[in-house]
N, C-alpha and C positions, 0 to 999 in steps of 0.2 A: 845457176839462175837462168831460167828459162826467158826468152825477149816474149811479145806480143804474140808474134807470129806462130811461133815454136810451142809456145801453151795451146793456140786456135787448131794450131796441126794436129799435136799430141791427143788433144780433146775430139779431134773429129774420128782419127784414128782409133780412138778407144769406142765410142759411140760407134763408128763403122760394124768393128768386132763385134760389139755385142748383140747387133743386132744382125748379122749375117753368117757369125761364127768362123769369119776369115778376115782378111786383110783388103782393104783397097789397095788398086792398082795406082802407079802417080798420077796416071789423067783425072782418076777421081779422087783423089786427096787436094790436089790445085781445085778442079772444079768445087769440091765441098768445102775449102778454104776459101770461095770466092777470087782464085786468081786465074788466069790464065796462063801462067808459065809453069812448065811439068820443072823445068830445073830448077824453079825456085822449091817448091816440094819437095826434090830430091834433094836442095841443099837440106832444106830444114829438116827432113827425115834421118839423114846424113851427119846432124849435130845431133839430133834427141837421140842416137845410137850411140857416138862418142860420149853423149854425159848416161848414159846406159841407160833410158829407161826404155829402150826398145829394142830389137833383136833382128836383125835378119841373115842366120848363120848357114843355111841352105843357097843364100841368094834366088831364090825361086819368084817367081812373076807377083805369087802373094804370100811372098813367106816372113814379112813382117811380122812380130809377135812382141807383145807387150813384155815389159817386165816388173815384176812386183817393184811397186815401188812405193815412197811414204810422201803424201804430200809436202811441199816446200813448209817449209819451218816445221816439220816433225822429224824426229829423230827416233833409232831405235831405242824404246830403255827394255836392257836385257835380264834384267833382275837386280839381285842386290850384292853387298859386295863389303867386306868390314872393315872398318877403317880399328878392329882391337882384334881381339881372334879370330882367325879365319872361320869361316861359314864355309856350307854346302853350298857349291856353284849348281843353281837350280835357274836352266835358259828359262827366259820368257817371253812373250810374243807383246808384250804392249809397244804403243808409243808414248811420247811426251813430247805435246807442242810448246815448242819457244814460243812461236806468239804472243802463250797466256803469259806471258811473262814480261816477255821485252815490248811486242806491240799493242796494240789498243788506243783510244781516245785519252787525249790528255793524259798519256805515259811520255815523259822524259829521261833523256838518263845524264851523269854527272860521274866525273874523274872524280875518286877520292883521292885528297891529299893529307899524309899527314897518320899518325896509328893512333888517334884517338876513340879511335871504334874495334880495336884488335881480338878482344873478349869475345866480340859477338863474330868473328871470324871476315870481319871487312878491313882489307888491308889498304893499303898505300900503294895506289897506281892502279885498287878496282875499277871499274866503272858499278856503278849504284843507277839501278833503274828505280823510276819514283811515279806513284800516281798523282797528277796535279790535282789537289787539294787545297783550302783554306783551313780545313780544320782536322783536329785531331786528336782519339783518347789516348787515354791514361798509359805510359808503358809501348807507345808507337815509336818508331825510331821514323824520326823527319827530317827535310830539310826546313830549317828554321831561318830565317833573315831578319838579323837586330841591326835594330837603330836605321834597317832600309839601306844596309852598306854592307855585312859580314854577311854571307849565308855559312851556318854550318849543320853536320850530319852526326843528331843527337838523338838521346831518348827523350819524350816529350815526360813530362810529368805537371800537370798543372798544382800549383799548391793550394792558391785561394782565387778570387774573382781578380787579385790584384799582381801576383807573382809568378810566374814559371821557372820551372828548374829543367836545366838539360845536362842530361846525364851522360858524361864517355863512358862505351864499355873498356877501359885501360885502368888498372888498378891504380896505377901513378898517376893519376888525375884527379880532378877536382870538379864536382860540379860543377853547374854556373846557374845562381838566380839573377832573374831580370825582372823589371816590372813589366807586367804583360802586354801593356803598350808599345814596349819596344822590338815584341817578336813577333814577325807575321811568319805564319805557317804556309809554305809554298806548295809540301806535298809528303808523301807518307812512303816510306820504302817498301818494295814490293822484293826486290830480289837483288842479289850482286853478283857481279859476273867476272871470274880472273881467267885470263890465259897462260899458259905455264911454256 
């Protein structure tokens, strides 16, 4: 994770290149950073090389040089991969931003407790990222809050203007209908995330 400083560096250093086709020197990386200290430059050039996105393996007076790299919250996706029989390993060059995922306006996330969702492949000890919502169709998996005291992480199914049922994906489960009054919809699941 890059601080303030270190992104304004990184960012003047790329702009530099592209428009000169070489590298600044530190007095003008400080100056185009707005600072006066060349060792403050050198430090922060000196960490964006430690977390690799720059290079200066010559050490030459402008032998800085960028390295591919994927914006913070993008990851490589290298293709696909089988979870039945194996497939042709065919590389590929995209990405896939986390962000769309975990960050944006009014996304929350929430520890699942409990394997009342295990069918749909949400375990016990996920974290469930959720878009903050009041409402929601037929077949969404939400968090639901009855009686304004229990939240829990169900499929919504409305029955009539009067009932709701929420559905575990756990075969050993049971529904649960409520009179619709009593469930307020907090927000709608977007994705779940386990660490292994």
């Amino acid at each position: 994770m890059l601080t303030d400083s270190q992104r304004k560096t990184l960012q003047f250093i790329r702009a530099y290149i592209e428009k000169h086709d070489y590298a600044p020197t530190f007095p003008e990386i400080a100056r185009g950073i707005g600072i006066s200290s060349q060792g403050s430059a050198h430090r922060y050039v000196k960490n964006l090389i430690e977390q690799g996105y720059l290079e200066n393996s010559d050490g030459r007076h402008r032998g800085l040089r960028l390295v591919k790299e994927s914006p913070e919250g993008h990851i490589p996706l290298l293709g696909k991969i089988a979870a039945g029989l194996p497939i042709e390993a065919i590389p590929g060059n995209d990405e896939i931003n986390l962000l769309d995922y975990c960050a944006g306006p009014g996304r929350f996330a929430v520890k699942v407790c409990g394997d009342s969702m295990i069918d749909m492949g949400i375990m016990d000890g996920d974290i469930a990222i959720i878009k903050a919502c009041d409402t929601a169709r037929r077949n969404d998996i939400v968090v639901a809050l009855i009686d304004e005291q229990e939240a829990t992480l169900k499929r919504f199914q409305p029955m009539d203007k009067h009932q709701v049922k929420l559905i575990p994906a756990n075969q050993s489960m049971e529904a649960m209908v409520y009179a619709a009054s009593r469930v307020r919809i907090q927000g709608v699941l977007l994705a779940s995330l386990r660490q292994y």
